[in-house]
N, C-alpha and C positions, 0 to 999 in steps of 0.2 A: 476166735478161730472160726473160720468158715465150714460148713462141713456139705458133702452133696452124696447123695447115694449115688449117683451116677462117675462120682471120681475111680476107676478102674483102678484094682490093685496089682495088676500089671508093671513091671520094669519098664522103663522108657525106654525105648531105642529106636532109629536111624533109619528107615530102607532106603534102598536104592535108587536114585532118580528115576530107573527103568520101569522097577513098580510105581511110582507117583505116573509117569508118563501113561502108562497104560489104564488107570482110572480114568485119566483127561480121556483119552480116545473111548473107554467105556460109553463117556460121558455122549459124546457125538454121535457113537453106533447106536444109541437107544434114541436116539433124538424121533426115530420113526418107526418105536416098535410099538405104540399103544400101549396099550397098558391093560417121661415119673416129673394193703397198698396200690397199687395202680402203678402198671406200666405207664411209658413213655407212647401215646395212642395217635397213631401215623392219621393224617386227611381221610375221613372217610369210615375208619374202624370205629366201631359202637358197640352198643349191645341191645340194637333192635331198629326195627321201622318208626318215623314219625309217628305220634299221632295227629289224626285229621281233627283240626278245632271244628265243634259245630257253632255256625252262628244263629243269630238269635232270627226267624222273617220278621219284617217286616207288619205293622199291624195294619190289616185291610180296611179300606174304607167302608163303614155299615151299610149294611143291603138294606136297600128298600123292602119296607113290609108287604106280604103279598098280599095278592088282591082280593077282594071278598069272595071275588065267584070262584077263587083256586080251592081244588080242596083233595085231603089226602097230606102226607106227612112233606114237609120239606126236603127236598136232596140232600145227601148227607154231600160233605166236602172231601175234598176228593183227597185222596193219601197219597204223600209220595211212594215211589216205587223203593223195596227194600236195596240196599245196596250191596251190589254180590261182592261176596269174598272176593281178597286180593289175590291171585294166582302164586303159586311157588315159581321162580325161574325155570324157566326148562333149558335143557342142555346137554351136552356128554353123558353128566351126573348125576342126570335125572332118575327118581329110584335108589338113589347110593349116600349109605350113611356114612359119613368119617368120624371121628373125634378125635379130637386134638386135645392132650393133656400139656397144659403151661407147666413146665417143672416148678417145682417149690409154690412160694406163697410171699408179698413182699413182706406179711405181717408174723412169718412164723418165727422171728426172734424176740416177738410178745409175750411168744406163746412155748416157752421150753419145757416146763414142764410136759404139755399135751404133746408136742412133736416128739418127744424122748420116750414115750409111751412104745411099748413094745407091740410088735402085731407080725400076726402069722403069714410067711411069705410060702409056705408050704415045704420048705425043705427045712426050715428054720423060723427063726425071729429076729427081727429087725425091729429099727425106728419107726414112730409112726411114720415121718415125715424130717428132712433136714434145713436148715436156714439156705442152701445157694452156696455159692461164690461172689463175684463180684471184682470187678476192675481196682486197680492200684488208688484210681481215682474217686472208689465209692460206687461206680455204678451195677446196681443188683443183680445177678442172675436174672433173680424171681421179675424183675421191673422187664429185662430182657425178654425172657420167654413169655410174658403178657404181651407185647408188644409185638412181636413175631406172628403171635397163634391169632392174634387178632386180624392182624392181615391177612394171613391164612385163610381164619375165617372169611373174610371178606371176597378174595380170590373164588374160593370154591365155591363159594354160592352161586358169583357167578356164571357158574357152569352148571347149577341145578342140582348140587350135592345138600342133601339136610346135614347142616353141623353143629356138634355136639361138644362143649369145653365141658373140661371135667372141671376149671372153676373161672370167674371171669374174673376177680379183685372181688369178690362179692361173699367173702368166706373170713373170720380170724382166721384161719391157717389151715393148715390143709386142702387138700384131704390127703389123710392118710396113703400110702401105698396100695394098701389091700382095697380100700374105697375107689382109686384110680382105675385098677382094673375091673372091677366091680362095673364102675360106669361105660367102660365100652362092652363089658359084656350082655349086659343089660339091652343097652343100645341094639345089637345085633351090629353091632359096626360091620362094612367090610373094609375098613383099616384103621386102626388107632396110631397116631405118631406122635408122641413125649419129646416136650420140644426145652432142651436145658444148652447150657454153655460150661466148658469144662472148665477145674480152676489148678490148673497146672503147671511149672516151673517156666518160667523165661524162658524164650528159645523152642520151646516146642508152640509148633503152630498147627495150623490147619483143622480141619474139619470129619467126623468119621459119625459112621451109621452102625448103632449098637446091636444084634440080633437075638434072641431070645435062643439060648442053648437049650437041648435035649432035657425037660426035667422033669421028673415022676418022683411023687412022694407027698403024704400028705392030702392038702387040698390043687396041688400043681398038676397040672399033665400038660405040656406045651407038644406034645405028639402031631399032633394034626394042625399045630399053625406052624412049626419051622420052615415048611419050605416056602410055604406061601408069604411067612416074614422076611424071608430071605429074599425073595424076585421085589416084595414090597421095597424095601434098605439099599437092595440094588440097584433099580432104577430110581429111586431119593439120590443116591450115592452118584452115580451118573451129570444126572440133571442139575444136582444142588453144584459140580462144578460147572456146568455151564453156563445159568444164570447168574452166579456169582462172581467167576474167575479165583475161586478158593483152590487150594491143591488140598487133596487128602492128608490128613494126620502122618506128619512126619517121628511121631514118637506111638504108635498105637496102632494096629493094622497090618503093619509092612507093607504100608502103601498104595495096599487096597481100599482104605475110608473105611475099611468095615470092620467089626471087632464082635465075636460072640461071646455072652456072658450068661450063669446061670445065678447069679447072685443078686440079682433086682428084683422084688416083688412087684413091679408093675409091670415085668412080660410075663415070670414065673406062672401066674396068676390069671392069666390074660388065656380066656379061649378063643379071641380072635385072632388076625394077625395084628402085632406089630411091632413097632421098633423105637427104640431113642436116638435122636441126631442132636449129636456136642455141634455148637455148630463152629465153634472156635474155642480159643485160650483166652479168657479174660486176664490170667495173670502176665502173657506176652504183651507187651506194650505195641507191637504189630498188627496183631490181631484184635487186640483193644480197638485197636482206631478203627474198626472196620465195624465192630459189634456195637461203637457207642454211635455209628451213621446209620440214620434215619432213612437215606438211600440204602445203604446197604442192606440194613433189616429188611429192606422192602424187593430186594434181588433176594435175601435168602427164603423170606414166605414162598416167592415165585417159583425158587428151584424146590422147593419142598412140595409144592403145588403140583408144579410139571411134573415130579417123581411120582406123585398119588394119582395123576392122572394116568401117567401110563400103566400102572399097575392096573388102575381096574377096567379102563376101558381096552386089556389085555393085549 
């Protein structure tokens, strides 16, 4: 059995065509307001710059010995000049840290014991860490949102944003929850997005942005990021339909895309702003088809992209 700490313990239900219609239109009005293994790795995503081979010169032809009557020490040879640092992109985002947490891990069902490990989410304890989801067909969450955050990555840079994965395939498992927020706090982020895929019953589809509810207790105080998570999730929630053609979560939201939750240690925990985006139903075989497309994934980085853009360039 699958498990994902981002599965909502929520009733499923239905809204209105009238609410799904009015997120699409969200979606358009913000178009100009500023602003919790190895994936499958799109043209272009890595995990760094080349490096520059040096080669070997050339050996000079021997200088003639000088001449009797020179005198005083030989010229020394001349050095080449050091070569300057590469420059960061500059752009919108220049100055602006994100971090992008890949939900789950594809190797944390190596690792149960450690993932089962209990860890302090502030109101409570939880797991350290869960295995995902995953399509009918086998394909991973965890393989998914590597794959996603990668592009991400690659978009925002971009633009001149420094970014920050909480893991890249380069860990056994995890990290943990309380580790995830850990790392954008550290960071100084001005936005963290937890990037996972829901594993939910047939027939529910679409896409929703999770918010970080009011929570005090403990090591939690999400006081001073809710609203600031919210305009973040909101313009994600926006944008992520217009680069996609996704409608909002038809079982989760009432059709807003959006859903507040105080039960995740990776916002609980989080003194910066941010958010989780499901960004579909793996277990819909609909929505399947759209999350196992290499295009696709590559329109959802884009709307996730466009949403952090307009958030911080306000």
């Amino acid at each position: 059995m699958f498990h994902d700490e981002s599965v909502p313990p929520t009733p499923r239900r239905r809204p209105s065509l009238t609410a799904v219609a009015a997120v699409a239109v969200l979606g358009v009005g913000l178009t100009g307001c500023g602003g919790d293994g190895g994936g499958l790795v799109g043209a272009g995503a890595g995990k760094g710059g080349d490096a520059v081979p040096s080669s070997a010169a050339p050996s000079a032809p021997a200088s003639p010995s000088p001449s009797p009557s020179r005198t005083g020490p030989s010229p020394s040879p001349s050095k080449k000049p050091a070569a300057s640092p590469s420059k960061a992109p500059s752009g919108p985002l220049s100055g602006r840290t994100v971090v992008i947490d890949p939900g789950h891990n594809p190797d944390n069902r190596l690792h149960t014991a450690e993932i089962n490990r209990q860890v302090d989410i502030g109101t409570t304890r939880k797991e350290c860490d869960t295995t995902g989801t995953a399509t009918n067909s086998g394909y991973a969450e965890a393989s998914f949102t590597l794959d996603v955050s990668r592009r991400l990555r690659t978009l925002l840079r971009a633009q001149g944003a420094k970014v920050v994965l909480t893991h890249d395939g380069d860990r056994p498992y995890g990290p943990c929850v309380d580790e995830r927020a850990r790392i954008g706090n550290r960071a100084k982020a001005d936005a963290v997005v937890s990037v996972h895929a829901d594993g939910s019953a047939a027939g529910n589809r679409g896409f929703h942005v999770i918010l970080p509810a009011s929570v005090r207790g403990g090591g939690a105080d999400t006081s001073k990021i809710t609203g600031p998570s919210r305009d973040l999730g909101t313009r994600i929630a926006g944008l992520f339909v217009r680069a996609t053609g996704s409608s909002p979560s038809n079982y989760i939201g009432g059709g807003t895309g959006l859903d507040t939750r105080g039960d995740l240690g990776g916002l609980n925990l989080s003194t910066v702003p941010k958010v989780f985006i499901e960004c579909g139903n793996m277990r819909d075989p609909k929505d399947a088809a759209l999350l196992t497309s290499a295009g696709w994934r590559q329109k959802a980085a884009q709307g996730i992209a466009d949403g952090i853009s307009s958030y911080l360039n306000g």
